[in-house]
C-alpha positions as CSV (number, residue, x, y, z in Angstrom):
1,X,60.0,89.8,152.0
2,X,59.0,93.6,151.6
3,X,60.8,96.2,150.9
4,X,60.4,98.3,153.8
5,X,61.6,95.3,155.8
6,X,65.2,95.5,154.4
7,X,68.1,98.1,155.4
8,X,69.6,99.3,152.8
9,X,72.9,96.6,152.7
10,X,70.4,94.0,151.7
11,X,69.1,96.0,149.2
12,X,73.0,96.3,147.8
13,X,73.4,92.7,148.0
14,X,70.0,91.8,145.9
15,X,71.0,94.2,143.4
16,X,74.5,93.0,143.2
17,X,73.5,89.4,143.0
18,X,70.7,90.0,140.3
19,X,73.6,92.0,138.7
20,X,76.1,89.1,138.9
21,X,73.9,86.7,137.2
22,X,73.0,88.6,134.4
23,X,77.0,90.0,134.1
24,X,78.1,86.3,134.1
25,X,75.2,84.8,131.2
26,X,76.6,88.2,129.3
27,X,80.4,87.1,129.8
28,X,79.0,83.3,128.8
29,X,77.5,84.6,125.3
30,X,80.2,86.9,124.3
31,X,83.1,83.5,124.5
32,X,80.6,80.7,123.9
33,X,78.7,82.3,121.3
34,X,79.9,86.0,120.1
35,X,83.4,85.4,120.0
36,X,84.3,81.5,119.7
37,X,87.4,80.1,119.5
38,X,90.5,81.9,118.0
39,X,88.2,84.9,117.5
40,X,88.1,85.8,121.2
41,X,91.8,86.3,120.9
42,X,92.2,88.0,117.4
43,X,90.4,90.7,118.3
44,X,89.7,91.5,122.0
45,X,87.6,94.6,121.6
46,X,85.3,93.2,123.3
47,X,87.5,94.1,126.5
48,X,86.3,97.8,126.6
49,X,82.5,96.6,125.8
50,X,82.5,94.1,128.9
51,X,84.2,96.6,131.2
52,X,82.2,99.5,130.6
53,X,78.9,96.6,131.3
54,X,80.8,96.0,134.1
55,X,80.8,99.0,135.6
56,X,77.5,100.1,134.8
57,X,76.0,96.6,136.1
58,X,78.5,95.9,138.5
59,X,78.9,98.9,140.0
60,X,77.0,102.0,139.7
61,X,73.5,100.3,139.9
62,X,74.0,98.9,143.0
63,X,75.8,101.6,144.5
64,X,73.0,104.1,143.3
65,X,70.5,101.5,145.3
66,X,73.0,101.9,148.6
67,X,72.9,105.5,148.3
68,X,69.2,106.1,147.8
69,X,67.5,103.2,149.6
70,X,65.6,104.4,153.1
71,X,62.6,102.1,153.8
72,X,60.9,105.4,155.0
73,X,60.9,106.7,151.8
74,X,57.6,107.8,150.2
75,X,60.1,107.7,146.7
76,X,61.5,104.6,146.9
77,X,59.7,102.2,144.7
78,X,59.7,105.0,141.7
79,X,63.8,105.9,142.7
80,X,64.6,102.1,142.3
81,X,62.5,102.0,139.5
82,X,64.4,105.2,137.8
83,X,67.6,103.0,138.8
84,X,66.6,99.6,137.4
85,X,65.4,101.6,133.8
86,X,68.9,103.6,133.7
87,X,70.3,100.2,134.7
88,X,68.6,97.9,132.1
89,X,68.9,101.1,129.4
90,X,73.1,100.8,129.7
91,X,72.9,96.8,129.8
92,X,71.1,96.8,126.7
93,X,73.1,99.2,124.7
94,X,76.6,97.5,126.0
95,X,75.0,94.0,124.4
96,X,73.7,95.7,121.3
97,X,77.8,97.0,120.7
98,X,79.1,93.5,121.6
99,X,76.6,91.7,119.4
100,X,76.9,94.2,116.4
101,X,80.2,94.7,116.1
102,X,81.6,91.1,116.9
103,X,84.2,89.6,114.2
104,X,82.6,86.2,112.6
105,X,85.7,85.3,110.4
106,X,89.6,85.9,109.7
107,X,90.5,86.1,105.7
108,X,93.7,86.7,103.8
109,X,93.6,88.4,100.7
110,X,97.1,89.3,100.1
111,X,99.5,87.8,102.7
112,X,102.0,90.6,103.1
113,X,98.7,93.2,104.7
114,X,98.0,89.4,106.9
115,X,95.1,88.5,108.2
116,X,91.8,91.2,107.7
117,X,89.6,90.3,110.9
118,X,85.6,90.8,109.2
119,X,82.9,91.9,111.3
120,X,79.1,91.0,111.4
121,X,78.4,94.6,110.8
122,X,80.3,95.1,107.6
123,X,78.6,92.0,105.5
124,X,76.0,91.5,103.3
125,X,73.7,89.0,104.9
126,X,74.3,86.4,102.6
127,X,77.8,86.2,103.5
128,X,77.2,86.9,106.8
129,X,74.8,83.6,107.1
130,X,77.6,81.7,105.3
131,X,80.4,82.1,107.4
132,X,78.0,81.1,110.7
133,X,76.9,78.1,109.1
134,X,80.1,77.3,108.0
135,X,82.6,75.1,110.1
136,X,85.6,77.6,109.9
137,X,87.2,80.6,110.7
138,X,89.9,81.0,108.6
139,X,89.6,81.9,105.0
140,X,91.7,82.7,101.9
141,X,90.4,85.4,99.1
142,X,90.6,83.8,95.1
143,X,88.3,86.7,94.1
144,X,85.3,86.5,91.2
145,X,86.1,87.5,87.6
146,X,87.6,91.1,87.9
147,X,88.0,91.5,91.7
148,X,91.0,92.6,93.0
149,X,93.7,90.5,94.7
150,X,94.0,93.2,97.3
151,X,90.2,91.8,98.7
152,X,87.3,94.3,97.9
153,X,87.1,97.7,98.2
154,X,83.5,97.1,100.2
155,X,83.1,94.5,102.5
156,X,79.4,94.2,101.4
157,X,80.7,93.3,98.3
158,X,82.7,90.3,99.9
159,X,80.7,87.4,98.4
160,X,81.0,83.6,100.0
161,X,82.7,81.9,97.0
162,X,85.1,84.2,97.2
163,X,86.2,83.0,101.0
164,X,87.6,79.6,100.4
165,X,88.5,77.9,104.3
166,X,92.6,77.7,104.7
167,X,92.3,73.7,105.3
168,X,90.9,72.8,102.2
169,X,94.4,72.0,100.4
170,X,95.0,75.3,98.4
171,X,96.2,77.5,101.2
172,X,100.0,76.8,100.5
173,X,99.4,77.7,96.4
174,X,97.6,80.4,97.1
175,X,100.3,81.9,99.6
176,X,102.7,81.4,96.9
177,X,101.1,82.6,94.3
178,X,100.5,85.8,96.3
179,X,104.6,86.1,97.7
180,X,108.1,84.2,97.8
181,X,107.8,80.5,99.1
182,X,109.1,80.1,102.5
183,X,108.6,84.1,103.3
184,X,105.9,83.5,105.8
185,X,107.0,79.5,106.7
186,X,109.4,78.5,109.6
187,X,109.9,74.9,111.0
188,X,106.5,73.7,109.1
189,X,104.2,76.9,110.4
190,X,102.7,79.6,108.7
191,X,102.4,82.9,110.5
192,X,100.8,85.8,109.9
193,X,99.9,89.1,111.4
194,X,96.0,89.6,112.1
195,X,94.8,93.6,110.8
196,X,96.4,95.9,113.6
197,X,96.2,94.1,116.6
198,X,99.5,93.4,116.5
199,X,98.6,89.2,117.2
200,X,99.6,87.0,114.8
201,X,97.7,83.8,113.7
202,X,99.8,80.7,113.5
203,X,98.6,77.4,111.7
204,X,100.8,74.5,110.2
205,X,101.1,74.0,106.5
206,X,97.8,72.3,106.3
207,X,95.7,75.2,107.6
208,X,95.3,73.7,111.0
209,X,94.9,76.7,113.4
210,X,97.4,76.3,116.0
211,X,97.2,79.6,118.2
212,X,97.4,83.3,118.5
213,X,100.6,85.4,119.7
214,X,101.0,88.6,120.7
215,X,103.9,90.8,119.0
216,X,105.9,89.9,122.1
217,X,105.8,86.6,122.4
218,X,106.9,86.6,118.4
219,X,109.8,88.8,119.3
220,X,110.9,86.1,121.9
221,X,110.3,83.3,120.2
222,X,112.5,84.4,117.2
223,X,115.2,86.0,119.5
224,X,115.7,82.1,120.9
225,X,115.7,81.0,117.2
226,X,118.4,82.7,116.4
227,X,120.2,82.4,120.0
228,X,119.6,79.2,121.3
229,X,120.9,78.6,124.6
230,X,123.3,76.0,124.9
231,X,122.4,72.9,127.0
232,X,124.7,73.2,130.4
233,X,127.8,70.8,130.3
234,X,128.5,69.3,133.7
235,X,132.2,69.5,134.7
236,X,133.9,66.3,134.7
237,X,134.2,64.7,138.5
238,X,137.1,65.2,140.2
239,X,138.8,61.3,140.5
């Protein structure tokens, strides 16, 4: 079909469509690749990325094509053109954030600070390459010779035998070593906060991840801790 055939609703509606597709293989990267698993929920930066996308690919392309399409135009292959390069310009920039600064890992160096959420952008390549090969995504810090307990001053100095994964049987010591037994424990969990986001990472005793929570949801869980409600007691029946 050629151009000069459509009116300029159809023209909306191709755009929109081609932007659709490309919108949803974006949103399909970003949680099946970019940000898998718990990491999707640790840190959900990527909200801003996707919505400013959105609204450049969603939006404002194919509302500049409704505005500006006219069949009669002399213009109109270079004034789409202008739109589609604008268009693909934004797209590329919003993947380039997502991609760059996506978090790869969760690591505890010393327990009371929590959880530090490490990015792809802030590693060496070394490390970098062994936290994507490796099978987890939660990590404790036993630092080299001379490093700090308090995780290193330079994340490009963060080596990958210094990340040891929480399941492999030394999580507890290394939690106690680092603060009282029990302060971080309740009913067989472990739960800690994750950087600022004010989530919190809980896994059992054995490092098994078992969710995130928001600040909330911690508040009400440990307000029906410590008040349980009572089970209702049915009045006796009247003989």
């Amino acid at each position: 079909m050629h151009l000069t055939s459509w009116n300029r609703y159809q023209a909306f509606a191709a755009h929109f469509g081609i932007s659709l597709v490309l919108f949803f293989i974006l949103v399909a990267l970003v949680f099946g690749v970019w940000y898998p698993g718990i990491l999707s929920e640790a840190d959900q930066g990527w909200h801003q990325a996707l919505l400013m996308i959105a609204g450049v690919d969603l939006v404002l392309g194919p509302t500049l094509t409704l505005l500006v399409f006219n069949p009669a135009k002399k213009s109109l292959k270079m004034d789409l053109s202008i739109i589609a390069v604008v268009q693909l310009a934004a797209l590329i920039a919003g993947v380039y954030t997502v991609h760059t600064t996506r978090p790869v890992a969760l690591y505890v160096a010393f327990p009371p600070q929590g959880y530090e959420i490490l990015y792809a952008q802030t590693l060496n390549s070394d490390t970098l390459k062994a936290i994507q090969t490796s099978d987890n995504q939660v990590f404790y810090y036993l630092p080299n010779s001379g490093g700090s307990i308090f995780g290193p001053e330079n994340y490009q100095h963060l080596t990958a035998e210094e990340l040891h994964p929480i399941t492999d049987g030394g999580f507890m010591d290394f939690l106690h070593s680092r603060a009282p037994a029990g302060l971080f424990e309740f009913n067989d969990t472990v739960r800690l906060t994750i950087g600022l986001t004010g989530n919190w990472l809980i896994t059992d005793t054995e490092g098994k991840v078992l969710g995130v929570k928001s600040g909330q949801q911690m508040q009400e869980a440990a307000t029906a801790e410590r008040d349980p409600v009572s089970p209702a007691v049915n009045p006796p029946a009247e003989q």
